[in-house]
N, C-alpha and C positions, 0 to 999 in steps of 0.2 A: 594611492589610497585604496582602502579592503571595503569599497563599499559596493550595496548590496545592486544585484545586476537581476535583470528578468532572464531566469534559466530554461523555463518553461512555460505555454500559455495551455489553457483549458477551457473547455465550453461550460462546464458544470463542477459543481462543490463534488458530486459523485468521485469524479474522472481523478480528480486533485487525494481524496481521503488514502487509497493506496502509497502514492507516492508523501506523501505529509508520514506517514505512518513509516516511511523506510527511511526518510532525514530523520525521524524522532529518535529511532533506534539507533540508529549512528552518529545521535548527537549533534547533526548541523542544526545549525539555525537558518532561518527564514523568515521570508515576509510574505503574507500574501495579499496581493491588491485585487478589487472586484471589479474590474472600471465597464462593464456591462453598462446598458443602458437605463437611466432609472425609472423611464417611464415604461407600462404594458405594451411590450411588440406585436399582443395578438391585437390592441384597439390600434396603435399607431401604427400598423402595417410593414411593423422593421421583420428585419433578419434573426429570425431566433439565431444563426452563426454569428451575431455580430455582439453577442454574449460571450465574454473572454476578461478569465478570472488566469493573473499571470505572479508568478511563483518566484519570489527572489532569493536568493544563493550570495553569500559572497563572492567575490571576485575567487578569493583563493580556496574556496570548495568545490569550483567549475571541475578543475579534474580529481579531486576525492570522489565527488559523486558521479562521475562517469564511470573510474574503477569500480566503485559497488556497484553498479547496473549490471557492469559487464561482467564483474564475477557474477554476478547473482544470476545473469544469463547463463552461463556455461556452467557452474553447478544446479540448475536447475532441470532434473531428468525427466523427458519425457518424450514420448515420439511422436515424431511427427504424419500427420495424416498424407497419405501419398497424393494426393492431390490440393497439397500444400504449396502456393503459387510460388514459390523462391523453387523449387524443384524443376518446373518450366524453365527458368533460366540458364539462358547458355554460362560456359565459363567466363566470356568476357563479361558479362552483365552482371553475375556474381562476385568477381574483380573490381568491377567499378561498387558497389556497395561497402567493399572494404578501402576503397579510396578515398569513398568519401562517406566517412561514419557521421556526419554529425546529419545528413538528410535519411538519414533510415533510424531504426530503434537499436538499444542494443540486441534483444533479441535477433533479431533478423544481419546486424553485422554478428554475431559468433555463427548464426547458422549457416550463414551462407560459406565462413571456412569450413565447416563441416563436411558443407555438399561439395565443395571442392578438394576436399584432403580424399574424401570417401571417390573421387573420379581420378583421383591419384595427382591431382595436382594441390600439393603441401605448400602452405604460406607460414612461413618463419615469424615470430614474434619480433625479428631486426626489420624484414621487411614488413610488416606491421607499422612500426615506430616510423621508419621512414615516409612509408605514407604517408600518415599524420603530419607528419614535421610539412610536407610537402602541399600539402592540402592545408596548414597552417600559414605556409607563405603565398599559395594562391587567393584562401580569403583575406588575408592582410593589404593584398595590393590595393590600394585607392583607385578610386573609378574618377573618369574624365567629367566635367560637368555636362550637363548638355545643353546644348548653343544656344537653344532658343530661350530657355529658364534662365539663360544668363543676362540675355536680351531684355529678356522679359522685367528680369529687376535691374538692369541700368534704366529702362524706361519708363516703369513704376517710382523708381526713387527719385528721376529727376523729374517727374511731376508729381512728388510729394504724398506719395501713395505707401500705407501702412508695409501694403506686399512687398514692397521692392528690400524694405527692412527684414520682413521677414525670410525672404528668401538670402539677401545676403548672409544674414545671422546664420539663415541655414547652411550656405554653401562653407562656410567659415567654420566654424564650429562643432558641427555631426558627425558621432562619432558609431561606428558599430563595434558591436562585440562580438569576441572571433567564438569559437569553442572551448577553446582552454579558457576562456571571462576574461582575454585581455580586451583592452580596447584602442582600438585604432583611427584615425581619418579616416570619413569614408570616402572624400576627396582628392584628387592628388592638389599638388600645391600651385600652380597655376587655377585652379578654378578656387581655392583658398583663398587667392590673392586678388579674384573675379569680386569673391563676396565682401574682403575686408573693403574693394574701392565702393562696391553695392551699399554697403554698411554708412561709409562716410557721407558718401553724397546722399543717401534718404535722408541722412541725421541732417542733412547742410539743408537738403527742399526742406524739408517736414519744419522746422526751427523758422526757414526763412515764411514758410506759408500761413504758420500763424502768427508770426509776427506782424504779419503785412496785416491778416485780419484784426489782430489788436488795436494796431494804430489807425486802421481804417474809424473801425468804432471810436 
């Protein structure tokens, strides 16, 4: 199903108007949710960072809109100041930001082939793609659950505690999204099969706990 996925989050309406403005142009669609806090953070003492307005894409615009960032980075001339921090970095450090493009911007992955092509070491647009593909099936892999949060909701469910549901549901079901908007487990399937048992038995206490309260009354 093409449905819509969180592409990107923001602190402010400011930060988002640019990027809203280059989907328009290129005719994606969007959504955008404000899930900021509704109350004043300067009386309630919150986090003005905890302000995060997040920007939905369809699944299959994930990589249309990565292509235009990344042209629009590399036709976009201009030079850069010599004490521009990607310049500091050795080759290896600059290799690993082309490995892994979806934790840097596009600007900073084309710059950083730049500063390398310009030291004489040339990155091929094949080993580009490979990258990807590779750093595609590293974030795809499912992660182990962890011991204790499995514990945690066998023990909560069998004494009839909301948590132990909610964690099951969670271990069962949660899903992340890679860079290209597919979406995957973020589980492998043993800790899937943790949460469907976590699932059952809260639903078996939880049923049997207020029943007993019922008939008690």
């Amino acid at each position: 199903m093409n449905e819509y996925l969180t592409y990107k989050k923001f602190n402010s309406i400011e930060e988002l108007t640019d990027f809203k403005d280059l989907l328009d142009q290129n005719k994606i669609e969007y959504i955008v949710e404000d899930t900021s806090p509704s109350v004043d953070l300067t009386f309630s003492g919150g986090n003005f960072f905890d302000k995060e307005i997040r920007l939905k894409i369809r699944q299959s615009d994930f990589v249309v809109i990565d292509k235009i960032l990344e042209d629009e980075a590399k036709n976009t001339n201009f030079e850069l100041d010599k004490d521009y921090y990607l310049f500091e970095f050795t080759n290896e450090e600059l290799l690993e930001i082309i490995e892994k493009p979806d934790e840097w911007s596009k600007p900073d992955f084309v710059e950083a082939q730049k500063i390398l092509n310009s030291r004489g070491v040339k990155i091929t647009q094949t080993e580009i793609d490979n990258y990807k593909k590779e750093r595609l099936e590293k974030l795809s892999e499912p992660e182990k659950g962890k011991t204790r949060w499995i514990i945690i909701g066998y023990i909560t469910a069998v004494l009839g505690g909301i948590l132990g549901l909610f964690i099951g549901y969670h271990l069962l079901t949660f899903k992340k999204t890679l860079p290209n908007g597919e979406r995957v487990y973020e589980y492998d399937i043993n800790a899937r099969k943790h949460g469907q048992k976590i699932v059952i038995i809260a639903i078996i206490c939880i049923s049997l706990c207020y029943s007993y309260k019922f008939f008690i009354k």
